[in-house]
Structure formats: structure tokens, C-alpha cells
ChimeraX commands (.cxc) that place a marker at each C-alpha (Angstrom):
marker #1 position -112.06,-42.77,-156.86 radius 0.5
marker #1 position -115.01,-41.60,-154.72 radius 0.5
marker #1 position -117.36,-44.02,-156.72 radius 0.5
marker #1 position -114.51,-46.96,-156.01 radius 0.5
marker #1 position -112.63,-46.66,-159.22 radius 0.5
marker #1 position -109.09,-46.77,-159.43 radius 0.5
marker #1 position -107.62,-43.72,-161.49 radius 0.5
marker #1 position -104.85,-43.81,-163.60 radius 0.5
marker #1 position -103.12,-40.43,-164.05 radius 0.5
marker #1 position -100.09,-38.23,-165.08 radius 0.5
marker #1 position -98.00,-36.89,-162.13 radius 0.5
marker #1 position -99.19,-33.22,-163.28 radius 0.5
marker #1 position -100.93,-30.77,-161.22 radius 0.5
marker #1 position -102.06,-32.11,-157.66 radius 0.5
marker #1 position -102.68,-35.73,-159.25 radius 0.5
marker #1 position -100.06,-37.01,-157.18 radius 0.5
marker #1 position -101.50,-35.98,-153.97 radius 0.5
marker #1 position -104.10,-37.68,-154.52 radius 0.5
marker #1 position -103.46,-40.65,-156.00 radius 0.5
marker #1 position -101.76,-43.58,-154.19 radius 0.5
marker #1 position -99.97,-45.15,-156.36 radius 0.5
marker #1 position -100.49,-49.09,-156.04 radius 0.5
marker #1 position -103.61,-47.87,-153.32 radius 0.5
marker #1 position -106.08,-46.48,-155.77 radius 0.5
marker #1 position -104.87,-46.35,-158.55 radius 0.5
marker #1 position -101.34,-45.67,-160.90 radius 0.5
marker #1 position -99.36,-42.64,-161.46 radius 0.5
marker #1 position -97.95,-42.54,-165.38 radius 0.5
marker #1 position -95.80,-41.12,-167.67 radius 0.5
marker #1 position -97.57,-42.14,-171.23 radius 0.5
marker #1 position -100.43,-43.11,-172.77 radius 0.5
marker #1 position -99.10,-46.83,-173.40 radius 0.5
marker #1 position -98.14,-47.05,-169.60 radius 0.5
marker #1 position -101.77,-45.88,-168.63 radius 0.5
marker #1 position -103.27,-48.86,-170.70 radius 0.5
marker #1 position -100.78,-50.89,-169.14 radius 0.5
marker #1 position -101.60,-50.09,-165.48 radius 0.5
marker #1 position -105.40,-50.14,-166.33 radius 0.5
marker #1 position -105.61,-53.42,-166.93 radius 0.5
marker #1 position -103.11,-54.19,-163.64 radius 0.5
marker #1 position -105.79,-51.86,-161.64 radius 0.5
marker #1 position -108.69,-54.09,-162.97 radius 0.5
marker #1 position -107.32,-57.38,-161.15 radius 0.5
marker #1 position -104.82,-55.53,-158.48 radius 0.5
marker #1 position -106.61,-52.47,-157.31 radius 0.5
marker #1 position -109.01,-52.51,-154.07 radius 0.5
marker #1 position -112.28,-50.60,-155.04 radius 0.5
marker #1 position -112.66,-50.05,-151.38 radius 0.5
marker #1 position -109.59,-48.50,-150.74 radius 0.5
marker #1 position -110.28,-46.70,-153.36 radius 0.5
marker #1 position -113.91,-44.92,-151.98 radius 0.5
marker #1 position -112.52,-44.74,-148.32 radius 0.5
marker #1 position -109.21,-42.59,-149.69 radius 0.5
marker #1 position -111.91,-40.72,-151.44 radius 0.5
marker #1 position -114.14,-40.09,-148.52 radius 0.5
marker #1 position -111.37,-39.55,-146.07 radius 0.5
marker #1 position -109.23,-36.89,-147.93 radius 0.5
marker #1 position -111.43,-35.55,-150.43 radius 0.5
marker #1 position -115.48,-35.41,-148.97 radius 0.5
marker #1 position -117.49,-32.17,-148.76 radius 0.5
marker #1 position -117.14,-32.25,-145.38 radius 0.5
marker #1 position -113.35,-32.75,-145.32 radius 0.5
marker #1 position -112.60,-29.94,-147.92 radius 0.5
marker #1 position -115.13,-27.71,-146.86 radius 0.5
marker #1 position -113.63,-27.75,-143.81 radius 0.5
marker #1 position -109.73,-27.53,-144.64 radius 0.5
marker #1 position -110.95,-23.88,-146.59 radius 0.5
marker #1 position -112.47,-22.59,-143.62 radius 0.5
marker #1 position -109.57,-23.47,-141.32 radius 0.5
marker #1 position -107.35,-21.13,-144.21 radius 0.5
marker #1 position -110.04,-18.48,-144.25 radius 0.5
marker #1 position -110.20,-18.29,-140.39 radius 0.5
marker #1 position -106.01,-18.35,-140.55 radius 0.5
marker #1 position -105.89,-15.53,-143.49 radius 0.5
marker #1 position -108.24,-13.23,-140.80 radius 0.5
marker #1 position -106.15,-13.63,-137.78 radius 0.5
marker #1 position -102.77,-13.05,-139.61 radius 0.5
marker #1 position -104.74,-9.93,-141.41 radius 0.5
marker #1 position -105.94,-8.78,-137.92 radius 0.5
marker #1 position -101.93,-9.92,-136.26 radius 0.5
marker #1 position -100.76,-7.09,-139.13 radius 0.5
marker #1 position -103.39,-4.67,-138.97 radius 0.5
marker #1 position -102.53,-4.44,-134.64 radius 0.5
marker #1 position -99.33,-4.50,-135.28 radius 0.5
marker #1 position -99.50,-0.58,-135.81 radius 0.5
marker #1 position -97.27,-0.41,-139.47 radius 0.5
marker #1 position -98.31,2.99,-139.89 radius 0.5
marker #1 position -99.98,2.08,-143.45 radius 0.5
marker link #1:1,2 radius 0.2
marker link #1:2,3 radius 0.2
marker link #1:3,4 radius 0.2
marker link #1:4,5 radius 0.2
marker link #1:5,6 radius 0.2
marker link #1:6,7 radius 0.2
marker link #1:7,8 radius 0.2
marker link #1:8,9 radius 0.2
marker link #1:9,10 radius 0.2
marker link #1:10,11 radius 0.2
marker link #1:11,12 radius 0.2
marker link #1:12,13 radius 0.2
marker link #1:13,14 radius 0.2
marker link #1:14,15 radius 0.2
marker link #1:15,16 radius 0.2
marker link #1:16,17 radius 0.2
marker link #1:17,18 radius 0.2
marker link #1:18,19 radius 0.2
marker link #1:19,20 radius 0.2
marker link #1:20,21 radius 0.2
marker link #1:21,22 radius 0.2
marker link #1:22,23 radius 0.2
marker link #1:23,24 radius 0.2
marker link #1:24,25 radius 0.2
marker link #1:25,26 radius 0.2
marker link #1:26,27 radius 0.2
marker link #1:27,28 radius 0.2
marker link #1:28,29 radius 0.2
marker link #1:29,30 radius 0.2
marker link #1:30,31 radius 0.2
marker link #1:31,32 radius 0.2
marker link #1:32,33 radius 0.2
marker link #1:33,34 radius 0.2
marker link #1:34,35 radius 0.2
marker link #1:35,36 radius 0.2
marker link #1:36,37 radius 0.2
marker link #1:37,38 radius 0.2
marker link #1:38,39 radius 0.2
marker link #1:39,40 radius 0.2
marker link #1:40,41 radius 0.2
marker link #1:41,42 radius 0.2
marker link #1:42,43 radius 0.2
marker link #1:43,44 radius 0.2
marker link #1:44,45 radius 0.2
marker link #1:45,46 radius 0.2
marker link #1:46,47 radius 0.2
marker link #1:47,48 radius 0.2
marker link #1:48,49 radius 0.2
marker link #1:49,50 radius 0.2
marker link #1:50,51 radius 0.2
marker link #1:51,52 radius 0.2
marker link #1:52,53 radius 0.2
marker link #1:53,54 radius 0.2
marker link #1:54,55 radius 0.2
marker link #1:55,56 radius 0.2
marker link #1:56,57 radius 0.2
marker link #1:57,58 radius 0.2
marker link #1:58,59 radius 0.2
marker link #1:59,60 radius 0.2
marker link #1:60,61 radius 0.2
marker link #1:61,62 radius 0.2
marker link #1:62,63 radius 0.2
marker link #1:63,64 radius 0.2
marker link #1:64,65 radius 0.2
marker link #1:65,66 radius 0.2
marker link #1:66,67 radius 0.2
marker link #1:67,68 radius 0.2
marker link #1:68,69 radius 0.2
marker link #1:69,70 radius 0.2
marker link #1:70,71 radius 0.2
marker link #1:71,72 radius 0.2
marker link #1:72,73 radius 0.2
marker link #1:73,74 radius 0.2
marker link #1:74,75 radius 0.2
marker link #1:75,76 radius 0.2
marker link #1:76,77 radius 0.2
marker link #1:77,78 radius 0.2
marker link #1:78,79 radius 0.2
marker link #1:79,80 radius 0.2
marker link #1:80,81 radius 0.2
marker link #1:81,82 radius 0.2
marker link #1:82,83 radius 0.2
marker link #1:83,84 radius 0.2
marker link #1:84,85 radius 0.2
marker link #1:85,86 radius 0.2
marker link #1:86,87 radius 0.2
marker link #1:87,88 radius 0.2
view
């Protein structure tokens, strides 16, 4: 996706999440409807919408980012608890 290819993929895992189906690219259920939808992506499929999903969701910078906001959120609950006086 990031290099503007549409992907064709099960809807296992966190596939769905980032595929858009009919966007960039086709969620399936078999091997015969992935060959199906491959050739549809070919002739139906943006390439650009494709690389600016990619770039918007998915960059370094993006995800990078997104685990620091849940490391910084992990140490203030931790430090909420640990001033909370539990006696542990």
C-alpha cells in the first residue's frame, strides 16, 4: 500500500483496519475471490489513494508517535496507582 499497491487480504488479524475495502484494496474470504478482486484492483483501484492511506495511518512518524502517546499514558496511570497509597 505504502508503495501505491492495492492489497488484497483475508479479514484476519488487523488486515481489516487497514485495508479499505474498495479504497486500497479488497478484503476476501478465498483464494479464488482474491484472484478475482486482483484483477478488479488492477483497473478499479486508485494507486494514490492507496500511498496517501499508507502515509497517513501507517508512516514512521504516525506510528512512532501513537506508541509514545501509550507509553506516556501507561506512566501516568502507573504513577495515578502508585499515589493512590494501596498499601502494596
Amino acid at each position: 500500500m505504502a508503495r501505491g499497491v492495492p492489497v488484497i487480504a483475508t479479514w484476519r488479524g488487523a488486515l481489516p483496519e487497514i485495508v479499505e475495502p474498495g479504497v486500497t484494496g479488497y478484503l476476501v474470504d478465498s483464494v479464488a475471490e482474491g484472484a478475482a478482486r486482483a484483477r478488479e484492483a488492477i483497473t478499479h483501484i486508485d494507486r494514490r489513494a492507496c500511498f496517501e492511506r499508507a502515509c497517513a495511518r501507517f508512516s514512521w512518524e504516525v506510528t512512532g508517535r501513537a506508541y509514545l502517546d501509550l507509553i506516556w499514558q501507561a506512566l501516568r496511570e502507573s504513577a495515578t496507582e502508585q499515589s493512590s497509597g494501596d498499601g502494596s
